[in-house]
mmCIF file of the N, C-alpha and C atoms, coordinates in Angstrom:
data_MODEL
# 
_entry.id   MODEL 
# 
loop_
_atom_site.group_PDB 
_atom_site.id 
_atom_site.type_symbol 
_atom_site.label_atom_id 
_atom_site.label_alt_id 
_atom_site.label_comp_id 
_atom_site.label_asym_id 
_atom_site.label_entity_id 
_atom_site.label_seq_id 
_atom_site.pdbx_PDB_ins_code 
_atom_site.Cartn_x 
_atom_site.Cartn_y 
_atom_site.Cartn_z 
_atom_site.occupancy 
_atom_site.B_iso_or_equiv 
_atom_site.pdbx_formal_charge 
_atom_site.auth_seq_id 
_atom_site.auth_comp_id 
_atom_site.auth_asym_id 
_atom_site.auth_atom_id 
_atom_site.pdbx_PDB_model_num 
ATOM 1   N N  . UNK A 1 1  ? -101.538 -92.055 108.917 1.00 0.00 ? 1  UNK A N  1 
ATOM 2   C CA . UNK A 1 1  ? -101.798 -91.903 110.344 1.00 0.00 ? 1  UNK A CA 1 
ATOM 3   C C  . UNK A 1 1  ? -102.677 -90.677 110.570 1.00 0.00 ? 1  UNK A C  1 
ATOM 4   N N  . UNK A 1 2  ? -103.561 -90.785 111.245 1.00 0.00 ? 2  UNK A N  1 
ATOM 5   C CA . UNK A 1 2  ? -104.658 -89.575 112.084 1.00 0.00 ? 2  UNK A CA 1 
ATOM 6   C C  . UNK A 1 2  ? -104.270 -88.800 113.075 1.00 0.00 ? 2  UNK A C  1 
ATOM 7   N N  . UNK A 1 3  ? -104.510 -88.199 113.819 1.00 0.00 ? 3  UNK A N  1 
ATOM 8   C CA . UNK A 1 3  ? -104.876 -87.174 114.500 1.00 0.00 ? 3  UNK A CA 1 
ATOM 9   C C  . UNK A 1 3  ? -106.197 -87.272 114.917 1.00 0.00 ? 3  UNK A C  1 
ATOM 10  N N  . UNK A 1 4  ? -106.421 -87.544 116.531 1.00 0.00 ? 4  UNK A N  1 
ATOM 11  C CA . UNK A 1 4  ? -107.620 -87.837 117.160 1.00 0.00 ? 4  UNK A CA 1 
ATOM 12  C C  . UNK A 1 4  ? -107.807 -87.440 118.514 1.00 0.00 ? 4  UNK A C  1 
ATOM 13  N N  . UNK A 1 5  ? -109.300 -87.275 119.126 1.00 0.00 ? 5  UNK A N  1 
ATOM 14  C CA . UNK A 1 5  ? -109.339 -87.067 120.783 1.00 0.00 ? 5  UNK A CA 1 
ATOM 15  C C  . UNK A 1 5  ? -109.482 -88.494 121.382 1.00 0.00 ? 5  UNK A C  1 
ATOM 16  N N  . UNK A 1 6  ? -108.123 -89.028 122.309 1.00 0.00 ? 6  UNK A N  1 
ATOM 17  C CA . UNK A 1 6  ? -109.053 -89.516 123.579 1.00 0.00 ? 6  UNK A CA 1 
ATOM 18  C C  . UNK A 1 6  ? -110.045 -88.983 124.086 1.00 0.00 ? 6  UNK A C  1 
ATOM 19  N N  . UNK A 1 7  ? -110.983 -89.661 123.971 1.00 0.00 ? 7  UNK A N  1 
ATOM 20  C CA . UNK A 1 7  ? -112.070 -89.569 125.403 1.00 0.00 ? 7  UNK A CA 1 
ATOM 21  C C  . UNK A 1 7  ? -112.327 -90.493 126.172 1.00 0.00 ? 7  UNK A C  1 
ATOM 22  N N  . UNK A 1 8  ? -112.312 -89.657 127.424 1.00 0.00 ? 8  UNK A N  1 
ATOM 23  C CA . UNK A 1 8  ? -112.761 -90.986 128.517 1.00 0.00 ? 8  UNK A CA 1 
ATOM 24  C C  . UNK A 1 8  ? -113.332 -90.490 129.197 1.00 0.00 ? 8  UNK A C  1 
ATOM 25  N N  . UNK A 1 9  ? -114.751 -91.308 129.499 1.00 0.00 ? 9  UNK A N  1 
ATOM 26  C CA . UNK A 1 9  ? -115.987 -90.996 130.161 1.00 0.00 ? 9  UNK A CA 1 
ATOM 27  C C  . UNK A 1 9  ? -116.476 -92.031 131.731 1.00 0.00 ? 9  UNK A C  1 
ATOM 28  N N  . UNK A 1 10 ? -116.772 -91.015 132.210 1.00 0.00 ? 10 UNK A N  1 
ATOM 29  C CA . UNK A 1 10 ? -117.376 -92.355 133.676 1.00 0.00 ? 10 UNK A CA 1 
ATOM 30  C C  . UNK A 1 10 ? -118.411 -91.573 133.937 1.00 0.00 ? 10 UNK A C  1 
ATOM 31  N N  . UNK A 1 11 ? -119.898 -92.449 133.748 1.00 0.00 ? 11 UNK A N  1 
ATOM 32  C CA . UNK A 1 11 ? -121.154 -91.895 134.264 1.00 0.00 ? 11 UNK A CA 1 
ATOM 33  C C  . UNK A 1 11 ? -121.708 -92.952 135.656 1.00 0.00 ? 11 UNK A C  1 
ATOM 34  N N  . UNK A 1 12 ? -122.783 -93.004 135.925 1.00 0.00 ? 12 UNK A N  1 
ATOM 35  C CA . UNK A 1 12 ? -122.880 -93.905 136.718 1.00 0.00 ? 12 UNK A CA 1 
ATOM 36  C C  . UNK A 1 12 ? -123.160 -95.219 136.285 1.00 0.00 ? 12 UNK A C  1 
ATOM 37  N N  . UNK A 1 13 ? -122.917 -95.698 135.464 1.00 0.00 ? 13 UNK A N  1 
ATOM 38  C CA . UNK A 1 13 ? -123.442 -97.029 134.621 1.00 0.00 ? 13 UNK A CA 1 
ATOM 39  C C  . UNK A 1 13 ? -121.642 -97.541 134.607 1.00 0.00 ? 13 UNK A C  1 
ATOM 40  N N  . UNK A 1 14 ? -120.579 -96.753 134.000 1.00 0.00 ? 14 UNK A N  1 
ATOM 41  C CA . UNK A 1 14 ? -119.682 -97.311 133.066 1.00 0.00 ? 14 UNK A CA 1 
ATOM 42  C C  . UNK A 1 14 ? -118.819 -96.409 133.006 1.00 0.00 ? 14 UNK A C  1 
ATOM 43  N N  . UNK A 1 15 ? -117.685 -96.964 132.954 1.00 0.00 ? 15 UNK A N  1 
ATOM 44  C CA . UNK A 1 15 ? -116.213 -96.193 131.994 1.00 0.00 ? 15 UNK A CA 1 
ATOM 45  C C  . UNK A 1 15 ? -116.288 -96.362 130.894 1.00 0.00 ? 15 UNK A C  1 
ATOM 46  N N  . UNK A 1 16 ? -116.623 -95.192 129.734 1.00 0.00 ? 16 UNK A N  1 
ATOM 47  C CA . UNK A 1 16 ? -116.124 -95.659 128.707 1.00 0.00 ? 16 UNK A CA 1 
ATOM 48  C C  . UNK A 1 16 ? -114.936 -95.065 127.744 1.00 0.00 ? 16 UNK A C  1 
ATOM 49  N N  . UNK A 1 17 ? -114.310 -95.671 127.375 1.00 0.00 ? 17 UNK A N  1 
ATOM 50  C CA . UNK A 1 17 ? -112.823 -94.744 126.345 1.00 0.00 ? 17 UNK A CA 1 
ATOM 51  C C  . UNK A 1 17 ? -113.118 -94.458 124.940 1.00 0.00 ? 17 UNK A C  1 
ATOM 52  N N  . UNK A 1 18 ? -113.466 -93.766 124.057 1.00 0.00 ? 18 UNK A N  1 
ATOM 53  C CA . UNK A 1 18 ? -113.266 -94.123 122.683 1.00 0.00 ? 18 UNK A CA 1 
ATOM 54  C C  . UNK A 1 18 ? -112.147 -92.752 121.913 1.00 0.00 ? 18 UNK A C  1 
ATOM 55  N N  . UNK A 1 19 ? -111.919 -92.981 120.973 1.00 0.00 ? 19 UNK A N  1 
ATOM 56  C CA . UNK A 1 19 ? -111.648 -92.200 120.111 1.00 0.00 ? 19 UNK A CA 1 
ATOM 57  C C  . UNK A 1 19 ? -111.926 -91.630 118.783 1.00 0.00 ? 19 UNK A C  1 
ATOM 58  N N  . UNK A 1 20 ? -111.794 -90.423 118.779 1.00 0.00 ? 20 UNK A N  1 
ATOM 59  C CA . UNK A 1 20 ? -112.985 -89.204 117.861 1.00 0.00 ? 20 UNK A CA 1 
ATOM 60  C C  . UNK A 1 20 ? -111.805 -88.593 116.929 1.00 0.00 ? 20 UNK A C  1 
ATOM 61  N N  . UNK A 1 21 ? -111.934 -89.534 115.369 1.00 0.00 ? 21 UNK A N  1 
ATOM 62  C CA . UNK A 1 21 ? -110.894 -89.217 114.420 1.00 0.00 ? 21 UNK A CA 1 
ATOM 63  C C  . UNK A 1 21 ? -110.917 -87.319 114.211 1.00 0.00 ? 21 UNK A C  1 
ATOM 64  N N  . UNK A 1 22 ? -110.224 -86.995 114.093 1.00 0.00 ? 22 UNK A N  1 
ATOM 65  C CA . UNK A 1 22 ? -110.220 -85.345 113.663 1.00 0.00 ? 22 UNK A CA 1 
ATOM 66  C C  . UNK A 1 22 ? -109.777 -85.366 112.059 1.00 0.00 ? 22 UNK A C  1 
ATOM 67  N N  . UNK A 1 23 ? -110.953 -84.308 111.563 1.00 0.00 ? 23 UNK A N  1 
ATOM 68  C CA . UNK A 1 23 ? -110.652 -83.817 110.184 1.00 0.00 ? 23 UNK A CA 1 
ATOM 69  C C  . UNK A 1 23 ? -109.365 -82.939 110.509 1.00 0.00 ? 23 UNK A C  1 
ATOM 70  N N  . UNK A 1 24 ? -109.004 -82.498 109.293 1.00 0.00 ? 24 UNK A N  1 
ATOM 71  C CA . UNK A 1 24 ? -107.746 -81.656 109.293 1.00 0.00 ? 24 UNK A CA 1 
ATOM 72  C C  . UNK A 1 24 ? -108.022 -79.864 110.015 1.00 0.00 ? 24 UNK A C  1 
ATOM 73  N N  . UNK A 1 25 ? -109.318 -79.366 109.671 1.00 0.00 ? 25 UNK A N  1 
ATOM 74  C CA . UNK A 1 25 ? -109.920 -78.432 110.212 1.00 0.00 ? 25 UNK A CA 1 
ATOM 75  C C  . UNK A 1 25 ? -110.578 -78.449 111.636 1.00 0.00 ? 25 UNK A C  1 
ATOM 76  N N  . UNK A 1 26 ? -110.576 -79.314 112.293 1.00 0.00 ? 26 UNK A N  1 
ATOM 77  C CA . UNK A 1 26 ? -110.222 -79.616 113.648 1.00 0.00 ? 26 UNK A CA 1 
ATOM 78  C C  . UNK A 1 26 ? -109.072 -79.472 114.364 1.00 0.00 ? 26 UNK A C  1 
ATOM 79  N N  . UNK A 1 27 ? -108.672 -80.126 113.514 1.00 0.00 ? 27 UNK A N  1 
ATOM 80  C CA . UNK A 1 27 ? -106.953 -80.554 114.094 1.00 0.00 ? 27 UNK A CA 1 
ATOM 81  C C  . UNK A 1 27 ? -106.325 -79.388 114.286 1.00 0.00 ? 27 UNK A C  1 
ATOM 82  N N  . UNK A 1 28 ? -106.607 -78.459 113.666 1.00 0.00 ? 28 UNK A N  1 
ATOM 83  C CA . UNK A 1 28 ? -105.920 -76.996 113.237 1.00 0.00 ? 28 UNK A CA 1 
ATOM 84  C C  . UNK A 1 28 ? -106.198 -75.991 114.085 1.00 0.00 ? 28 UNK A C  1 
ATOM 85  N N  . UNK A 1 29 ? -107.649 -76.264 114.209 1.00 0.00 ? 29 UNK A N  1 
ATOM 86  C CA . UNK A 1 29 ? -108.354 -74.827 115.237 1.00 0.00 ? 29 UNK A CA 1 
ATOM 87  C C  . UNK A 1 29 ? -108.371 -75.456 116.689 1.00 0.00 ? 29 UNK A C  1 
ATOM 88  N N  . UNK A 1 30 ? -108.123 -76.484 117.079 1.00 0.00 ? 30 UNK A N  1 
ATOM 89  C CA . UNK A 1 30 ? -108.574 -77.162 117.883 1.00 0.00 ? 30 UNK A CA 1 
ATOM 90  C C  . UNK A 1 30 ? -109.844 -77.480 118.611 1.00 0.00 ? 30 UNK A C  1 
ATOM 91  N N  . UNK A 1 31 ? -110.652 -77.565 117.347 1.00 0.00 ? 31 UNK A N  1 
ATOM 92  C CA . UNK A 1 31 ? -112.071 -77.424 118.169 1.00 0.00 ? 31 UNK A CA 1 
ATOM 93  C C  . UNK A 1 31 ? -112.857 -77.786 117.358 1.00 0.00 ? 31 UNK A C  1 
ATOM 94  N N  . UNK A 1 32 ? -114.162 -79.059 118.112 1.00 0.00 ? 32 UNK A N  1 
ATOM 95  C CA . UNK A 1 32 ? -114.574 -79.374 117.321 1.00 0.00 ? 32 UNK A CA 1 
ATOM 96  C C  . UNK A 1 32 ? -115.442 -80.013 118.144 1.00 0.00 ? 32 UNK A C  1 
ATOM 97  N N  . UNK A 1 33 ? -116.703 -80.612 118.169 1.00 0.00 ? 33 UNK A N  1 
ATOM 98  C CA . UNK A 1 33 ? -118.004 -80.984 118.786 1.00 0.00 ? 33 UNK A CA 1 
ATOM 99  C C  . UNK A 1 33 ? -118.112 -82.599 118.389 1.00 0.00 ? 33 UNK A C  1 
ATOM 100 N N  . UNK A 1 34 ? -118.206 -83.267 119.799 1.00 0.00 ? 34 UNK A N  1 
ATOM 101 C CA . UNK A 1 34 ? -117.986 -84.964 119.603 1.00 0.00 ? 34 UNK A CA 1 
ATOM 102 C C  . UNK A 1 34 ? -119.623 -85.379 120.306 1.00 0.00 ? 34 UNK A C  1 
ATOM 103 N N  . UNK A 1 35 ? -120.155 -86.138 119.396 1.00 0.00 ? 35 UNK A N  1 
ATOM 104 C CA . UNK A 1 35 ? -121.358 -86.840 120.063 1.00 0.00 ? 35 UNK A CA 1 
ATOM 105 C C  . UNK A 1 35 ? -121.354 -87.413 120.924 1.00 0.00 ? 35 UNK A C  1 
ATOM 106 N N  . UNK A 1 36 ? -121.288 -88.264 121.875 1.00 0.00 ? 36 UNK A N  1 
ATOM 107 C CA . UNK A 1 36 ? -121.726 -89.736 121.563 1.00 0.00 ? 36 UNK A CA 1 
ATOM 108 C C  . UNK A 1 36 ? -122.822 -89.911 122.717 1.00 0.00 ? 36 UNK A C  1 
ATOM 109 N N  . UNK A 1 37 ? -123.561 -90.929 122.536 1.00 0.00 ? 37 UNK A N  1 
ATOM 110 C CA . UNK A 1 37 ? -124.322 -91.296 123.324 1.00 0.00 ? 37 UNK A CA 1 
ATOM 111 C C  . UNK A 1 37 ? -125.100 -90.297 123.826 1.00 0.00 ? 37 UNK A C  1 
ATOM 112 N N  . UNK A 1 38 ? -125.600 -89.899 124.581 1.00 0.00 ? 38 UNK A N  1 
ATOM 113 C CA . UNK A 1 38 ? -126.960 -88.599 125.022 1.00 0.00 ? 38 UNK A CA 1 
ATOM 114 C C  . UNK A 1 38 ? -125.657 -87.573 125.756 1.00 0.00 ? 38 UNK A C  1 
ATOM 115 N N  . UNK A 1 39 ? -124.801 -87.488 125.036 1.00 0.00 ? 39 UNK A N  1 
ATOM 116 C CA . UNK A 1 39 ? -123.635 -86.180 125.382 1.00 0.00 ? 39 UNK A CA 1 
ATOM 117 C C  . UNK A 1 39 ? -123.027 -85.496 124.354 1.00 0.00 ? 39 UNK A C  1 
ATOM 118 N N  . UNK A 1 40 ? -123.145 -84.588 124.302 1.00 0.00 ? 40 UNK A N  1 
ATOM 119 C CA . UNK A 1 40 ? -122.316 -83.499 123.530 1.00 0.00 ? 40 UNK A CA 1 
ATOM 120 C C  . UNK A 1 40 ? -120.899 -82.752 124.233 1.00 0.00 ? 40 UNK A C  1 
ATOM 121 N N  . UNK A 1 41 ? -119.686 -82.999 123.506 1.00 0.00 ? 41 UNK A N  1 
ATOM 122 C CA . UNK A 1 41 ? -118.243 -82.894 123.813 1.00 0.00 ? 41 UNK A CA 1 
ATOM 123 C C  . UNK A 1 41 ? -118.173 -81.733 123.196 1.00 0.00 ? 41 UNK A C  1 
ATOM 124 N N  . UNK A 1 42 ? -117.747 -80.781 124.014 1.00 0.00 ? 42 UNK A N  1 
ATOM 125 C CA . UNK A 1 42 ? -117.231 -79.762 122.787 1.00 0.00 ? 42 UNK A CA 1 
ATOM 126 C C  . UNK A 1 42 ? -116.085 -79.214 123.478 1.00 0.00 ? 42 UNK A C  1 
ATOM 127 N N  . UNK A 1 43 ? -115.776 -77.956 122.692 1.00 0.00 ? 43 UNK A N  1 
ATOM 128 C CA . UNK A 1 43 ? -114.409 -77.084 123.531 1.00 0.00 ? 43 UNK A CA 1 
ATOM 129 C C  . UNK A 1 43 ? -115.355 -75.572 123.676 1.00 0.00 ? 43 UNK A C  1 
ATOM 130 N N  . UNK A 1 44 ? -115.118 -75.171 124.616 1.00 0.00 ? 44 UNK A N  1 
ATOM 131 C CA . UNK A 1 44 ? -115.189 -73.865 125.154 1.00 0.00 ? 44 UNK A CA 1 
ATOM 132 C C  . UNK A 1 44 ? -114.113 -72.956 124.788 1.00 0.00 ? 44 UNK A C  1 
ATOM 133 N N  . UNK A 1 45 ? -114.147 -71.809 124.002 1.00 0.00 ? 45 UNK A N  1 
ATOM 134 C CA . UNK A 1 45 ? -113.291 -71.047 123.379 1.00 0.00 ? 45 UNK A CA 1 
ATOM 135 C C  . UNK A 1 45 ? -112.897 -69.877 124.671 1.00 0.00 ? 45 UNK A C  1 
ATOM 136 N N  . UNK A 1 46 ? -114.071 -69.675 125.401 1.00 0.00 ? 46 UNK A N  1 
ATOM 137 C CA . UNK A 1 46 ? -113.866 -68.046 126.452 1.00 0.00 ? 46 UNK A CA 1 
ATOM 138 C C  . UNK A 1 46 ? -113.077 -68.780 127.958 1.00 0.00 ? 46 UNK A C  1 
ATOM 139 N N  . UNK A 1 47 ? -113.342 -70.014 128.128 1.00 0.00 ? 47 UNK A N  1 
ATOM 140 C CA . UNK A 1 47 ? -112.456 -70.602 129.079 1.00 0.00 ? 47 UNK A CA 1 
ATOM 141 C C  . UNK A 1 47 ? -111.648 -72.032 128.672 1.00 0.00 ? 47 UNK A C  1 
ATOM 142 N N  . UNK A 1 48 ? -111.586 -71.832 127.466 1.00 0.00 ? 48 UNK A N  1 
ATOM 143 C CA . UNK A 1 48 ? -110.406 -72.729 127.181 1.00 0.00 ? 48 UNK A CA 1 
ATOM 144 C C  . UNK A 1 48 ? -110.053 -74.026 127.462 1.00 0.00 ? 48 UNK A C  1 
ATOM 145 N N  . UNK A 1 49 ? -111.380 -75.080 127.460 1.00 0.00 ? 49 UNK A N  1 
ATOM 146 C CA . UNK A 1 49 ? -110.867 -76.607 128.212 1.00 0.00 ? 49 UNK A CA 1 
ATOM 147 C C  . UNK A 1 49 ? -112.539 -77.034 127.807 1.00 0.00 ? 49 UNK A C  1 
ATOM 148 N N  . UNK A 1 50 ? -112.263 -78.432 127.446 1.00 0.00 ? 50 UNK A N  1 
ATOM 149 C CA . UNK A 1 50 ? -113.328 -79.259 127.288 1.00 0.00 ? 50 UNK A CA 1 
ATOM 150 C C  . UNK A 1 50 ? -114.618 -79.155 128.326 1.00 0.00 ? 50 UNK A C  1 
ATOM 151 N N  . UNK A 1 51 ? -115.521 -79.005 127.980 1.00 0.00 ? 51 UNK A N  1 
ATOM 152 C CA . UNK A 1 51 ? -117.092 -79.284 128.530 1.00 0.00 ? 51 UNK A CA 1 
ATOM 153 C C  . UNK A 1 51 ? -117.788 -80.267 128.033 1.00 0.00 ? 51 UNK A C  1 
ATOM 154 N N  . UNK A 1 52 ? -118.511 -80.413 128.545 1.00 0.00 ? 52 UNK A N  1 
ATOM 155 C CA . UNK A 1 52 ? -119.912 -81.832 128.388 1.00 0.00 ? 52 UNK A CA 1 
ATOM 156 C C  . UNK A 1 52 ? -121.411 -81.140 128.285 1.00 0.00 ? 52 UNK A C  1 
ATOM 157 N N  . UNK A 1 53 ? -122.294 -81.676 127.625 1.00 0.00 ? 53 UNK A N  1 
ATOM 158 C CA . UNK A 1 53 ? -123.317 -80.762 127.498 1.00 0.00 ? 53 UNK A CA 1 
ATOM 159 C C  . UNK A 1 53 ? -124.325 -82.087 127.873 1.00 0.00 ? 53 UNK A C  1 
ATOM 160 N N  . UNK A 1 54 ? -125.293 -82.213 128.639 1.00 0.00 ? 54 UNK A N  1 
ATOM 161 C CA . UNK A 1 54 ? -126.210 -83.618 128.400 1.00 0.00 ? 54 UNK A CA 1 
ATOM 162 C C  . UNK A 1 54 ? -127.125 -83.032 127.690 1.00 0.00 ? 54 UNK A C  1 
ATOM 163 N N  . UNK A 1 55 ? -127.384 -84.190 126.524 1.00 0.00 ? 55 UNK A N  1 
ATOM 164 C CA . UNK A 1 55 ? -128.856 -83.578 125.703 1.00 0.00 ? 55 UNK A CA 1 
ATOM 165 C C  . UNK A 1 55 ? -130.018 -84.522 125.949 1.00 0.00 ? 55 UNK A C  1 
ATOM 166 N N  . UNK A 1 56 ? -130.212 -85.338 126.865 1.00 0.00 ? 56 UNK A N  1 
ATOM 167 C CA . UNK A 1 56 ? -131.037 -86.127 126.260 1.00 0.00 ? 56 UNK A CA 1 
ATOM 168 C C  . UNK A 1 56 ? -131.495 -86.686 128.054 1.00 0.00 ? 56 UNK A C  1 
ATOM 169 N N  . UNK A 1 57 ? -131.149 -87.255 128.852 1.00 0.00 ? 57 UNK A N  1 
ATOM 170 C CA . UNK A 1 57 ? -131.379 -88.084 129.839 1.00 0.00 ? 57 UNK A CA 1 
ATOM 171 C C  . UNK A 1 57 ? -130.144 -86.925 131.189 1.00 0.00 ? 57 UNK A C  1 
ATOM 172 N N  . UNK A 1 58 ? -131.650 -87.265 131.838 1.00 0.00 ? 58 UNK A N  1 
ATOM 173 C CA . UNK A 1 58 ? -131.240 -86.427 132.958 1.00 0.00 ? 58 UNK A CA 1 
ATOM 174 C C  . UNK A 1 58 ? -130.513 -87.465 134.297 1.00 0.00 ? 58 UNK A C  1 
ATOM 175 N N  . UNK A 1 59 ? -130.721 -88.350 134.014 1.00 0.00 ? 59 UNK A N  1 
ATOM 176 C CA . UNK A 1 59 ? -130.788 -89.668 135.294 1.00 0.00 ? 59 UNK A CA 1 
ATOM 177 C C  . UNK A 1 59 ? -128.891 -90.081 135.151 1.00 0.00 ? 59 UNK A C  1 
ATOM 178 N N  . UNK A 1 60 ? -128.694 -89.982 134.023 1.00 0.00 ? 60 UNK A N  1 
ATOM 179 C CA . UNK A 1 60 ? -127.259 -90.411 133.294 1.00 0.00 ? 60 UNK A CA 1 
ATOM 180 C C  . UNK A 1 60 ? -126.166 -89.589 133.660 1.00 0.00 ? 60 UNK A C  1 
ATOM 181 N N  . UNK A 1 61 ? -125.394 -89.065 134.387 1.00 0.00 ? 61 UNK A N  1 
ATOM 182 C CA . UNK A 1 61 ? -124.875 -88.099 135.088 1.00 0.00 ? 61 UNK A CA 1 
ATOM 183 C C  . UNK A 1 61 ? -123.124 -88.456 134.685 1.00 0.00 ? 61 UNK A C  1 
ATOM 184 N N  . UNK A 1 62 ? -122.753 -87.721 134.265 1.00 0.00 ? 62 UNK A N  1 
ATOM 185 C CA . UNK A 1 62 ? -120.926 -87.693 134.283 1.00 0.00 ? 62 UNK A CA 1 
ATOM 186 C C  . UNK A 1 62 ? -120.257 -87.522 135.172 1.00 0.00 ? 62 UNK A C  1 
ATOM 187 N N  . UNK A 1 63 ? -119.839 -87.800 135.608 1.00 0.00 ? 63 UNK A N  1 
ATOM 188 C CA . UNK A 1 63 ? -118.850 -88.067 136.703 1.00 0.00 ? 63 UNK A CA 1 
ATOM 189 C C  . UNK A 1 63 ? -117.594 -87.107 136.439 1.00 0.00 ? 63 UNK A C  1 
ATOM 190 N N  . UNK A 1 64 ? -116.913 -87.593 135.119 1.00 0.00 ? 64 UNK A N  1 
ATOM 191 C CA . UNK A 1 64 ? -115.280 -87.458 134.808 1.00 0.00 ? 64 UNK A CA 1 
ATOM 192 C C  . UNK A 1 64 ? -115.614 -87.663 133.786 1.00 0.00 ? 64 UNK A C  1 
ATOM 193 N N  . UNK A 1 65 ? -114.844 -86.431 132.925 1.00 0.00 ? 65 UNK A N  1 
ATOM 194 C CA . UNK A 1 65 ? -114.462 -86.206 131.674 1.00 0.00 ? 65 UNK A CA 1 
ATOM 195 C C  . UNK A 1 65 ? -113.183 -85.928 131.483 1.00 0.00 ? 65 UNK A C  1 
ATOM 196 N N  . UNK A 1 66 ? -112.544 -86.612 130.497 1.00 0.00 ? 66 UNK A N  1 
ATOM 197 C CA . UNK A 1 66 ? -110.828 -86.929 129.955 1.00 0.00 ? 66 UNK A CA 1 
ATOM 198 C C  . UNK A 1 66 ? -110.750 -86.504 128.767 1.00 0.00 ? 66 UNK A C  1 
ATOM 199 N N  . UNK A 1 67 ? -110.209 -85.219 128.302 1.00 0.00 ? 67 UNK A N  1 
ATOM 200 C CA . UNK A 1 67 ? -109.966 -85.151 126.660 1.00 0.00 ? 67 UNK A CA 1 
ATOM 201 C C  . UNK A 1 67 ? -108.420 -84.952 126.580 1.00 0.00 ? 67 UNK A C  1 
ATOM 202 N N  . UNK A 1 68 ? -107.902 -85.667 125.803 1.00 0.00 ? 68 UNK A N  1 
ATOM 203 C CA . UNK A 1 68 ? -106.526 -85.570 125.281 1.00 0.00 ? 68 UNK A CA 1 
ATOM 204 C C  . UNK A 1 68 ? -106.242 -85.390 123.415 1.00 0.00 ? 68 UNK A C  1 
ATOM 205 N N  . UNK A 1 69 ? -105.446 -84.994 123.234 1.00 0.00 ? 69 UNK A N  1 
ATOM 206 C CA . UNK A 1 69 ? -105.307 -84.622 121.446 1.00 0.00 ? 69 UNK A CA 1 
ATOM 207 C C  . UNK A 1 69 ? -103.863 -85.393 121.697 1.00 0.00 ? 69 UNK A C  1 
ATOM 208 N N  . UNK A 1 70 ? -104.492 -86.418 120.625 1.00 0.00 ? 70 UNK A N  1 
ATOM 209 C CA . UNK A 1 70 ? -103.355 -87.752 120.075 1.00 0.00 ? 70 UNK A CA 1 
ATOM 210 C C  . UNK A 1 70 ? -102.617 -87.509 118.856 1.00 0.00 ? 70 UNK A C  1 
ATOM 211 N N  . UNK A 1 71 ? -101.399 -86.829 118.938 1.00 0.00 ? 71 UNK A N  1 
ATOM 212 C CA . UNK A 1 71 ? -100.675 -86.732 117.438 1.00 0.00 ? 71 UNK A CA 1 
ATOM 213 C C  . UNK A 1 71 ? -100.184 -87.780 117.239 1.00 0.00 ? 71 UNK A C  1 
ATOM 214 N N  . UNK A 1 72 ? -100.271 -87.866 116.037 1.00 0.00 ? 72 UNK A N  1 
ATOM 215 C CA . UNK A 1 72 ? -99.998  -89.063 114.975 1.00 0.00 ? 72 UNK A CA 1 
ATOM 216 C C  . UNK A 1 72 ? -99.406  -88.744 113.687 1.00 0.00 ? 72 UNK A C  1 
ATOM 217 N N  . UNK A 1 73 ? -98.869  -87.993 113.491 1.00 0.00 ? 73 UNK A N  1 
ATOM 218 C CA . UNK A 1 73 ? -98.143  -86.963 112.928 1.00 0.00 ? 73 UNK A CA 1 
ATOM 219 C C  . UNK A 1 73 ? -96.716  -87.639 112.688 1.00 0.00 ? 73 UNK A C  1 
ATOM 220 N N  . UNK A 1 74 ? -95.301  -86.853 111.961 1.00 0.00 ? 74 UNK A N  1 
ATOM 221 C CA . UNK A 1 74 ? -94.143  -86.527 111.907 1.00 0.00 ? 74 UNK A CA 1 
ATOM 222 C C  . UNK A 1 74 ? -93.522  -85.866 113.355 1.00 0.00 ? 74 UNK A C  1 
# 
């Protein structure tokens, strides 16, 4: 069993959900940088809570961002 982030995304196109397996050195520090699509997920260490970065398309706009840490663990 893994250890992973929900994500859930709503831009103006779509909801989308996926999930972003975590290495063990993720899992640990809690922090770790998720692609997908023309967005960059990361964690903010000086305020402490998920951000969104757009890299690519300006027109594509986020709405709502959802990060949760899924143990799967003992």
């Amino acid at each position: 069993m893994s250890n992973y982030l929900r994500i859930e995304i709503e831009d103006d196109v779509d909801i989308v959900t996926f999930d972003y397996l975590l290495t063990e050195d993720e899992w640990l520090s809690s922090r770790c940088t998720v692609h997908y699509n023309d967005y960059e997920i990361y964690f903010d260490e000086e305020e402490s809570k998920w951000k969104r970065h757009e890299i690519v398309k300006e027109s594509k706009k986020i709405k709502y961002l959802r990060v949760e840490f899924i143990w799967c663990g003992d």
